[in-house]
LOKOL-789854 format. One line per field, with one value per residue (C-alpha): residue number from 1; residue in three letters; chain; x, y, z. Coordinates in steps of 0.001 Angstrom, whole numbers. Each point is the difference from the previous one (the first is absolute). Example, Ala and Ser with C-alpha at 12.3 -4.5 7.8 and 13.67 -1.06 7.14 Angstrom:
BEGIN
num	(1/2)
residu	(ALA/SER)
chaine	(A/A)
px	(12300/1370)
py	(-4500/3440)
pz	(7800/-660)
# end
This chain:
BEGIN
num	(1/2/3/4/5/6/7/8/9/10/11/12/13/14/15/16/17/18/19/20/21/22/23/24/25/26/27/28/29/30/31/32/33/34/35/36/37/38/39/40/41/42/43/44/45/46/47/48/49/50/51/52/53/54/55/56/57/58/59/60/61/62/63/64/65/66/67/68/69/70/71/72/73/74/75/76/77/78/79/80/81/82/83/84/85/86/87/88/89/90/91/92/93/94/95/96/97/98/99/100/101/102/103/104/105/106/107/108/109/110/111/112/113/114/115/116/117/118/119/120/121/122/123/124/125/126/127/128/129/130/131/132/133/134/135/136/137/138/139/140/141/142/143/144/145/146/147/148/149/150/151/152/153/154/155/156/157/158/159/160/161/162/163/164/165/166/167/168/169/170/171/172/173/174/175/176/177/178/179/180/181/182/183/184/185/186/187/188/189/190/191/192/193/194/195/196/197/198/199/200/201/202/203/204/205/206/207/208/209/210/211/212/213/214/215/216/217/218/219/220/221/222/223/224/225/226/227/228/229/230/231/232/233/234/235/236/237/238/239/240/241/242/243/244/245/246/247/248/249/250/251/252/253/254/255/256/257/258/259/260/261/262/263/264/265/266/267/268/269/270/271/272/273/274/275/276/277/278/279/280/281/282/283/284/285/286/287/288/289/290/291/292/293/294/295/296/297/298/299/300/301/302/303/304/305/306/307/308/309/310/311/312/313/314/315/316/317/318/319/320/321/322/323/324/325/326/327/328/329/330/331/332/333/334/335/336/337/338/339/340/341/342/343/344/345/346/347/348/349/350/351/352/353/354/355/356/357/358/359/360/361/362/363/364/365/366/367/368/369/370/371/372/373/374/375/376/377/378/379/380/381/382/383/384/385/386/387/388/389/390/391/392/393/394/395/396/397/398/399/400/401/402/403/404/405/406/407/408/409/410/411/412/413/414/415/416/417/418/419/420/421/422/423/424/425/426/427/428/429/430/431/432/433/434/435/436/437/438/439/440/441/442/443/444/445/446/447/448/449/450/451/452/453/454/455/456/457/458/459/460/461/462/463/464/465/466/467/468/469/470/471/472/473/474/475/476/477/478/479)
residu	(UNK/UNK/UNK/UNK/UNK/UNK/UNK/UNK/UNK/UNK/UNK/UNK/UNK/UNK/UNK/UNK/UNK/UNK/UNK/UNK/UNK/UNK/UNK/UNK/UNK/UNK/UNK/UNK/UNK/UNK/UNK/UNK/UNK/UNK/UNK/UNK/UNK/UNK/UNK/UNK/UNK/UNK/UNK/UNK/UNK/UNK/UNK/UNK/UNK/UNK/UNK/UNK/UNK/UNK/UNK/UNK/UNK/UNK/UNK/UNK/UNK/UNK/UNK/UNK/UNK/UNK/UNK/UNK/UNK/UNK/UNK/UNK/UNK/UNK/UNK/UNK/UNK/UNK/UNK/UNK/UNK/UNK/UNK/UNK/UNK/UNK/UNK/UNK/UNK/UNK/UNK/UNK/UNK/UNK/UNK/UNK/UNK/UNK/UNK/UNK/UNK/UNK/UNK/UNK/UNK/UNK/UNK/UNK/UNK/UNK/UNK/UNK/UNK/UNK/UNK/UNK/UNK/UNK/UNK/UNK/UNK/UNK/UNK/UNK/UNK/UNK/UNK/UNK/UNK/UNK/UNK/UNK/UNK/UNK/UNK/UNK/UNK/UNK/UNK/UNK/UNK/UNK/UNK/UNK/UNK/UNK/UNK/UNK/UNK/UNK/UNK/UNK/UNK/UNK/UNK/UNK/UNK/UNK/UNK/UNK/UNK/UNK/UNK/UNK/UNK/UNK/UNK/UNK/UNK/UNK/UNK/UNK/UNK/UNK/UNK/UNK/UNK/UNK/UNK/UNK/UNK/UNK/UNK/UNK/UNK/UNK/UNK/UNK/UNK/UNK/UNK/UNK/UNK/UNK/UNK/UNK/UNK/UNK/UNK/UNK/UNK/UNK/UNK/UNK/UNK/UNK/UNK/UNK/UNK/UNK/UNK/UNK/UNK/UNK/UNK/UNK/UNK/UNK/UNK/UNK/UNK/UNK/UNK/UNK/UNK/UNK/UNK/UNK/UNK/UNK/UNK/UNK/UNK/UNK/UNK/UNK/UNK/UNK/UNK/UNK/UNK/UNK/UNK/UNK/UNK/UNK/UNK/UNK/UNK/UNK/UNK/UNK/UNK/UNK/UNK/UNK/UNK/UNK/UNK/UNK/UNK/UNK/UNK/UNK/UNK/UNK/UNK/UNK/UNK/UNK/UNK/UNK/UNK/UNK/UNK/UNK/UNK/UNK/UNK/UNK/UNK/UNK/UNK/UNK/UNK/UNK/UNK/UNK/UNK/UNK/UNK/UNK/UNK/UNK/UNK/UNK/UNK/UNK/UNK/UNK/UNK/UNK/UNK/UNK/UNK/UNK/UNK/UNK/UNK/UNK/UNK/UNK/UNK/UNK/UNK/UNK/UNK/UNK/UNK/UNK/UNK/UNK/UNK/UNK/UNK/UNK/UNK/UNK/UNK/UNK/UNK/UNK/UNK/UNK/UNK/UNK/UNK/UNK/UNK/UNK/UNK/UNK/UNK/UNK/UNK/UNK/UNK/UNK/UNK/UNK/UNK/UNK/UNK/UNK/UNK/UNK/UNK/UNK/UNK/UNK/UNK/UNK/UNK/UNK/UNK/UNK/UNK/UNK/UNK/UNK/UNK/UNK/UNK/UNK/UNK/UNK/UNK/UNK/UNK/UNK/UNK/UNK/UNK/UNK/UNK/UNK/UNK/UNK/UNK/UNK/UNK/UNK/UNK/UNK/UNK/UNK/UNK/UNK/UNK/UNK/UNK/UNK/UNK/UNK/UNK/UNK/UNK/UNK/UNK/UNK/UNK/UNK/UNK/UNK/UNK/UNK/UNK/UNK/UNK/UNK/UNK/UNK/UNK/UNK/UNK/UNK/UNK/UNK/UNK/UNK/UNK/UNK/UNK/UNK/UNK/UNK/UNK/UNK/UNK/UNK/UNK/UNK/UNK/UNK/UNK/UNK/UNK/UNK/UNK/UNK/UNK/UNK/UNK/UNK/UNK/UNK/UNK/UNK/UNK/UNK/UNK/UNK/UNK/UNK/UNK/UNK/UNK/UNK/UNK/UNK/UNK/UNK/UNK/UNK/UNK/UNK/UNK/UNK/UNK)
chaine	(A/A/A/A/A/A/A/A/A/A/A/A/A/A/A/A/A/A/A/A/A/A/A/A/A/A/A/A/A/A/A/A/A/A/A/A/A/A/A/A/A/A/A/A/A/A/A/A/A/A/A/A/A/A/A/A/A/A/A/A/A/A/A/A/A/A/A/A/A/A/A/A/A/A/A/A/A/A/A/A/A/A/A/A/A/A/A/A/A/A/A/A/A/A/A/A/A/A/A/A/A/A/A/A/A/A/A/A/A/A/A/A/A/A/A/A/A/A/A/A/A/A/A/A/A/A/A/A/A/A/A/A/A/A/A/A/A/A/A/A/A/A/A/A/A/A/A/A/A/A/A/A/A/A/A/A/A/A/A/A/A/A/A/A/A/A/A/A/A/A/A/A/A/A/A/A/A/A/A/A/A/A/A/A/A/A/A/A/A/A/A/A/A/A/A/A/A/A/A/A/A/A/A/A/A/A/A/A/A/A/A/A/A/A/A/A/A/A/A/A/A/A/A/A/A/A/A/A/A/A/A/A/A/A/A/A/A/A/A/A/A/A/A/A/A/A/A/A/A/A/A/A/A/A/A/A/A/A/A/A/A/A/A/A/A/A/A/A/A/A/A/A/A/A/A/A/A/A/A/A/A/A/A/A/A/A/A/A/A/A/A/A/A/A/A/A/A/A/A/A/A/A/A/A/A/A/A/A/A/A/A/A/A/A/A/A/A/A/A/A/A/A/A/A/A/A/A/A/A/A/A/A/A/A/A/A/A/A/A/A/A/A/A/A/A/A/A/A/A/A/A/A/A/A/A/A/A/A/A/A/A/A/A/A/A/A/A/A/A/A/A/A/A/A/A/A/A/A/A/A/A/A/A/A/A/A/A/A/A/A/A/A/A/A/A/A/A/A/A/A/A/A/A/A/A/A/A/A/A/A/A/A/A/A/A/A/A/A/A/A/A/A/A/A/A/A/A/A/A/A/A/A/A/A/A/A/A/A/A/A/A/A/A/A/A/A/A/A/A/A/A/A/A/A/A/A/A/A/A/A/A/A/A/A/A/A/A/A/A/A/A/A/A/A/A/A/A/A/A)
px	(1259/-3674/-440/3056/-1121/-3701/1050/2317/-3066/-2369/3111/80/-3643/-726/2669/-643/-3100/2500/2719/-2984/-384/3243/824/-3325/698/-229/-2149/219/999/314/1075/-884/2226/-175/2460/-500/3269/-949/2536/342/3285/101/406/-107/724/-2875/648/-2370/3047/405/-3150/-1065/-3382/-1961/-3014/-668/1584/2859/491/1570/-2455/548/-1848/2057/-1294/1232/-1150/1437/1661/1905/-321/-66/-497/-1295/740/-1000/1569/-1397/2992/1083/2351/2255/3794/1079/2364/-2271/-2161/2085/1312/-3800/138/2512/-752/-3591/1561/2421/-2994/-2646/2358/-1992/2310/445/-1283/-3257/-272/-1349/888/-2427/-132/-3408/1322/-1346/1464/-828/2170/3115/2943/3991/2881/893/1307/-2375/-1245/-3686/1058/2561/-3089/-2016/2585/-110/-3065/-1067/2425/-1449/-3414/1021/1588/-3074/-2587/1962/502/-3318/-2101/2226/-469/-3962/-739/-3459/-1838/-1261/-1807/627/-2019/1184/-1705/119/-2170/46/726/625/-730/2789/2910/1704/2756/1785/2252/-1077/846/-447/-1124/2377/2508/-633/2028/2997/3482/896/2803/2512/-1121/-2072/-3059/-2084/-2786/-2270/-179/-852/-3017/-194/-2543/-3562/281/2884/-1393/28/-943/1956/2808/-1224/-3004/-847/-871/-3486/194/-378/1842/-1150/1158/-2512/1346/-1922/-373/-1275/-3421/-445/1109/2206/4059/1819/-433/2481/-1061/1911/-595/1780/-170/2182/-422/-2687/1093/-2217/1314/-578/2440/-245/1473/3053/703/1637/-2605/1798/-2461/1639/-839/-1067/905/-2611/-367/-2314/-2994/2417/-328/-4023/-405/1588/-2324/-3318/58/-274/-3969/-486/737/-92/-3593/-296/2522/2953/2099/2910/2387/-1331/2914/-982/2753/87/3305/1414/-333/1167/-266/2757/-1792/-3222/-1617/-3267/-96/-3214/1876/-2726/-2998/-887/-1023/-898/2719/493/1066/2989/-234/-2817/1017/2290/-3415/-1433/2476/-21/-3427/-480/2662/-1092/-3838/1940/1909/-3730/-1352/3190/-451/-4272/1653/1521/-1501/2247/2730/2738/1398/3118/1203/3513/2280/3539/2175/3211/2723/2240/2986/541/2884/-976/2326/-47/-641/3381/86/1334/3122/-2708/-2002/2576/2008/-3233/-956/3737/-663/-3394/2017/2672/-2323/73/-3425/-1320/498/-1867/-2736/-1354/-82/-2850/-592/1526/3031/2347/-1849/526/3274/1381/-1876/1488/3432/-543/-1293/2595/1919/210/-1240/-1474/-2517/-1878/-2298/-3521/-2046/-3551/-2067/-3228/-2814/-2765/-2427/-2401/-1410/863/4264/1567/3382/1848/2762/1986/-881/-2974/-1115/-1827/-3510/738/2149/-2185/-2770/2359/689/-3702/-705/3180/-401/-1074/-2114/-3441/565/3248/852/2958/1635/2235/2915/614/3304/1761/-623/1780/-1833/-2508/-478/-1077/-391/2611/-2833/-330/3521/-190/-2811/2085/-2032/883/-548/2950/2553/3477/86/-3468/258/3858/-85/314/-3180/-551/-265/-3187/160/2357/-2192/-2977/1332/1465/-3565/-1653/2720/-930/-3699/639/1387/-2178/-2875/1540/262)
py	(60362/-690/981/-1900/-3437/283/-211/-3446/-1046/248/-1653/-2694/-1110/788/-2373/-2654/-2142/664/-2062/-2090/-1372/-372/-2418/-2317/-2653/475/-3096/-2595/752/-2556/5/-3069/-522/-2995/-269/-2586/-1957/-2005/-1020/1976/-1946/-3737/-2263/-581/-3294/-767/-3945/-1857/1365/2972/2202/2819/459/1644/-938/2077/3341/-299/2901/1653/1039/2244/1322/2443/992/3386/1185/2333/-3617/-1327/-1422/-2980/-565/-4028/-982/-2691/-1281/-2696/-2158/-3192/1855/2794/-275/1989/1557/1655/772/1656/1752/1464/1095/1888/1925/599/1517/1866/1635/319/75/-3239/-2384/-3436/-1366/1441/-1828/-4039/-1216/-3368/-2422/-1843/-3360/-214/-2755/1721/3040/325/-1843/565/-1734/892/3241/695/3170/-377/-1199/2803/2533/-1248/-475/4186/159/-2096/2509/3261/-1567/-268/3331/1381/-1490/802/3751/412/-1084/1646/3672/-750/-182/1914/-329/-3414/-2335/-3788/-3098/-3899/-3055/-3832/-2410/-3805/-1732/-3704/-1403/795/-440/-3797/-1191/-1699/-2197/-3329/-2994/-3030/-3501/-2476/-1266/2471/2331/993/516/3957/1633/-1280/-3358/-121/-638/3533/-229/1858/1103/3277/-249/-3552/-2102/-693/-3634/109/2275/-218/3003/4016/582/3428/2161/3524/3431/1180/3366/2916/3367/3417/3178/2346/3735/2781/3832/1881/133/-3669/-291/-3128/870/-3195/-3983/-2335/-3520/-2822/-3930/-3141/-1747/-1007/1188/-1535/-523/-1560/3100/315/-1393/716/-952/1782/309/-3213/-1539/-731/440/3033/1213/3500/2657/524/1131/-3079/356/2909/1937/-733/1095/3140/884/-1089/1049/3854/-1224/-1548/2945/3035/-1667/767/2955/-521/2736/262/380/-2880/-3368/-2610/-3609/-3429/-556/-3774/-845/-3514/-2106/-2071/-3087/1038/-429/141/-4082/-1751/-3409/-1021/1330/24/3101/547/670/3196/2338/1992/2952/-1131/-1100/3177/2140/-2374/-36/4044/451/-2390/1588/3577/-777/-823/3013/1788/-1629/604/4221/-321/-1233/3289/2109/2856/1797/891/4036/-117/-3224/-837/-471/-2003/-2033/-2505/-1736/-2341/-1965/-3203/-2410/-3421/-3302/-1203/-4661/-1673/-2550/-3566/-1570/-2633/2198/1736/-2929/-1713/3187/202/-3803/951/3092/-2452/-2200/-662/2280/-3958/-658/2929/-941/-2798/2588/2016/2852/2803/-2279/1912/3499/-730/-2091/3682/1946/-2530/708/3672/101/-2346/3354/-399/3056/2173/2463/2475/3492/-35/3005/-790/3196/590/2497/1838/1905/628/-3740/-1390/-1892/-1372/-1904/-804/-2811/-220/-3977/-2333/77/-3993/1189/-1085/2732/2837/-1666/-413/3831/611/-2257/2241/3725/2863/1149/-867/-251/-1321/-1722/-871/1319/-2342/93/3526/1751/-2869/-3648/-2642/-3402/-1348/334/-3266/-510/-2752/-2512/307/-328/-3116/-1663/1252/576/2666/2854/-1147/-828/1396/2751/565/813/887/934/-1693/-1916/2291/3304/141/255/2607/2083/-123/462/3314/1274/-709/2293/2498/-543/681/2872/1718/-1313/2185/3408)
pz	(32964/-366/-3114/-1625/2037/-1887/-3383/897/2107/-3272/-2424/2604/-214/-3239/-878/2326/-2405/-2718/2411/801/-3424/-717/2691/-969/-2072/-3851/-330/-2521/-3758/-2414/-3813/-2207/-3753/-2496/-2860/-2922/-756/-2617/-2269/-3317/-1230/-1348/-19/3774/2223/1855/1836/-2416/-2772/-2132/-679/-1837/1556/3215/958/2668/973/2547/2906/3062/2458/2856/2952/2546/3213/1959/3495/2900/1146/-2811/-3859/-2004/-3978/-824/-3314/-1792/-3024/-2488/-310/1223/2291/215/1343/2977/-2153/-2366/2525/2089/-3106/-863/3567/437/-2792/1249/3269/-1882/-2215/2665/3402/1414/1964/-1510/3403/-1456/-2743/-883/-3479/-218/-3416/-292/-980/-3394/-2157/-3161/-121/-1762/1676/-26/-768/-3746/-1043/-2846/-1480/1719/3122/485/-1104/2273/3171/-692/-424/3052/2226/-1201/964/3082/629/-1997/2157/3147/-915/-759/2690/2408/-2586/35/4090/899/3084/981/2031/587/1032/247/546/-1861/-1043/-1288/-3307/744/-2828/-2407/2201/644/1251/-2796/2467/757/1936/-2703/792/1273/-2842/-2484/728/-3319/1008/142/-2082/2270/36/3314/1405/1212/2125/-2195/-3480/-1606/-2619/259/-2345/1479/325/2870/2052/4058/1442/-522/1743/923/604/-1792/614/-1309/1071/-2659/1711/-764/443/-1812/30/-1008/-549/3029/-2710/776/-4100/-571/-451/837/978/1270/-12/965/-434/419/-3350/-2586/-3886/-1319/-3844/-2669/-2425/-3770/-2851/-3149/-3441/-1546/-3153/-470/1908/3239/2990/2236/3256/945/2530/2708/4141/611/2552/1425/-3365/52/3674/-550/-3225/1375/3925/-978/-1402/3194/2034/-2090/-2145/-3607/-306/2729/156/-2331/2841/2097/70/1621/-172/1730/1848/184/3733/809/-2565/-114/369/-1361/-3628/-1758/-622/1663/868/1670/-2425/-3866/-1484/-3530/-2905/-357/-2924/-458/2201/1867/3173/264/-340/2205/3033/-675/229/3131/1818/-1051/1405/3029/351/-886/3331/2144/-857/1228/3362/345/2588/593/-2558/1631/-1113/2176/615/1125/-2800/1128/-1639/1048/-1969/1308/-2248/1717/-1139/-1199/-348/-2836/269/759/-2508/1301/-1564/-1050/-1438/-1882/-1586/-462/-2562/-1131/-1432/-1984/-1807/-916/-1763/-3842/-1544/-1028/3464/1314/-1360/1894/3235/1377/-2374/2264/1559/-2064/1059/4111/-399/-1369/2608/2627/-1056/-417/3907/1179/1385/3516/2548/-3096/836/-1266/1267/-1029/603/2410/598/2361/-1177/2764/-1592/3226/984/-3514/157/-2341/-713/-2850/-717/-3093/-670/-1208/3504/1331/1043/3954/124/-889/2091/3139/-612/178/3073/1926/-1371/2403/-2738/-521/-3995/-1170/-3251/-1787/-3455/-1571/-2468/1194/-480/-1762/-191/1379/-1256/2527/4204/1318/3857/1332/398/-3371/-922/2091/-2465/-3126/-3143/-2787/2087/2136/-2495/-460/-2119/156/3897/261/4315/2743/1413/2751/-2116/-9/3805/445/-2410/1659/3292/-1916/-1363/2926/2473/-3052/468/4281/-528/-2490/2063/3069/-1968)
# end
């Protein structure tokens, strides 16, 4: 009996470490992937016109993130946004190739104005709408094939100078009627002579989550800041001598090439991907209403607004004390149902008059009356709704949340103010893009941002989707 018990005995404990590390934690593993989309077709429709240039390379971006707790891939596309529909279309097909859930996965555009647009059916934009997708799968795929062991720090710093809010309450009498012949209470880019005082604050803050190989050597860098494109891109001549536009990723494009020197020094490493998510910038642009600087050539401003933000991002990372090797990785999705704006019979018959106008007529109107009178009648559907995807991101002390709009900078700072977390930003134009997020005081002023058609839901969405993110936030703060 003895003798048969002392061979278990030994089995047992020699076993037991084995068991030991088993049940431990894996610890963090992270996998970084950039694809270049640039188009290769043309001519291609950028919204200056048609275009057979790119001035700067245009990508998909991708850090994924894997512990013992859970998984998430961020992606980052330069584009002025991607649908829902061909994002959840790249998804799927990730999960199908790598056997990550959906839920796992973020799909963000950076908002640049200077990437090819749709609405035509030619040869180069149908190349590139391909082209675009496999990007995305690409990127995806790859980061999630390329995890190693990692480490990961977060912190923020300040840029204050290049953000303003571009809405403004004017001087008395001079404000212009709006595209449905009303008076708003502030105007969007207004000129410098009518100016009262903004209609909204910003959001300095430059987020940071710097991940790394357990070696301390630099693997991936999410950003995130809440400013508009900046624009001031190249034309050029064609061969006819018509000034064109040119395909670029704006300051987004220039972040993403020069961080790697400002964390990995002369020679990052060839694996290191480092982007600049949209937070909320609905509101926010790169205008100094209030200041003069000098003029600037083409380009320049982009380099500059890169390079400002990117020295910010450099002193965010030197406030990290402690890299964290197995932080808890959780992620939440939630589609919530929106109502679309019940249009008023006044409203609507009030547009239906414009579109029945003679095209002589038409033209003594505001030059987008005959733009919102259609988007009036085409929201004049009563009780229409629609699911948009929000999604909530822990990666140890570091949230974040996404929203599928052009997202009012209130919002994302009343998200900061309430989160659990100690870090939080915002990612906007995530998943699918819906036109803009104002907060209903701000639907109250009016304004472009506020418009029909250019915010199609009801006043109080914005509400009911941060009241949604933050329940997310509670319970991934209680894990």
């Amino acid at each position: 009996m003895t003798r048969l018990l002392v061979p278990a005995l030994i089995l047992t404990l020699t076993n037991l470490p084995l068991l030991s590390q088993e049940a431990k934690p894996a610890g963090l593993r992270a996998g970084t992937a950039a694809v270049d989309i640039s188009p290769t077709v043309f001519p291609i429709s950028l919204r200056s016109g048609s275009s057979t240039h790119v001035h700067d390379p245009l990508h998909v971006r991708a850090v994924a993130l894997e512990n013992g707790t859970g998984r998430a891939v961020i992606a980052l596309i330069d584009d002025i946004g991607v649908s829902r529909e061909t994002t959840d279309s790249a998804k799927a097909e990730v999960a199908a190739k790598t056997g990550w859930k959906v839920e796992e996965m973020i799909i963000s555009g950076t908002h640049t104005h200077t990437a090819p647009k749709g609405g035509d059916t030619s040869e180069g934009r149908i190349a590139y709408e391909k082209r675009r997708r496999e990007g995305m799968v690409e990127a995806l795929t790859k980061a999630i094939a390329s995890l190693e062991p990692a480490e990961v720090g977060y912190a923020s710093d300040e840029e204050p100078d290049e953000v303003h809010n571009r809405r403004w309450h004017l001087k008395p009498g001079t404000m212009e009627p709006n595209p449905f012949g009303k008076l708003d209470q502030v105007a969007t880019n207004p000129g410098r002579d009518r100016l009262l005082k903004p209609a909204g604050p910003t959001d300095p803050e430059v987020c940071i989550i710097d991940v790394r190989t357990r070696k301390r050597r630099p693997l991936g860098f999410i950003a995130n800041y809440s400013l508009h494109y900046v624009g001031g891109i190249p034309t050029m001549k064609d061969e006819k001598g018509k000034e064109i536009g040119m395909a670029s990723a704006d300051y987004f494009g220039e972040f993403a090439r020069i961080m790697p020197y400002r964390i990995g020094g002369s020679n990052p490493p060839a694996n290191f991907v480092a982007f600049m998510t949209n937070g909320t910038s609905g509101d926010i642009n790169n205008i100094d209403f209030e200041g003069k600087r000098p003029p600037r050539a083409p380009f320049e401003q982009v380099r500059i607004v890169a390079a400002k933000t990117a020295d910010a991002a450099w002193r965010a990372v030197r406030k990290i004390e402690n890299y964290d090797e197995n932080p808890l990785i959780a992620m939440r999705q939630r589609e919530v149902e929106l109502k679309y704006r019940n249009m008023s019979v006044e409203e609507i018959e009030h547009a239906l008059r414009l579109l029945e106008l003679p095209k002589a007529d038409r033209a003594t109107l505001h030059d987008k009356a005959i733009q919102y009178a259609n988007a009036t009648v085409q929201y004049s559907e009563p009780d229409k709704t629609e699911k948009v995807i929000v999604q909530a991101i822990r990666i140890g002390e570091q949230a974040i949340v996404s929203l599928p709009f052009e997202v009012l900078v209130e919002i994302g700072l009343e998200i900061k103010e309430k989160s659990p977390f100690p870090h939080t930003f915002t990612i906007s134009l995530a998943n699918g893009g819906y036109g803009y997020l104002p907060p209903p005081h701000q639907h109250e002023l009016g304004g472009y941002e506020t418009w029909i058609g250019t915010s199609k839901f009801e006043k109080d969405s914005s509400v009911i989707l941060t009241k949604q993110l933050l329940e997310m936030l509670a319970e991934l703060r209680a894990l």
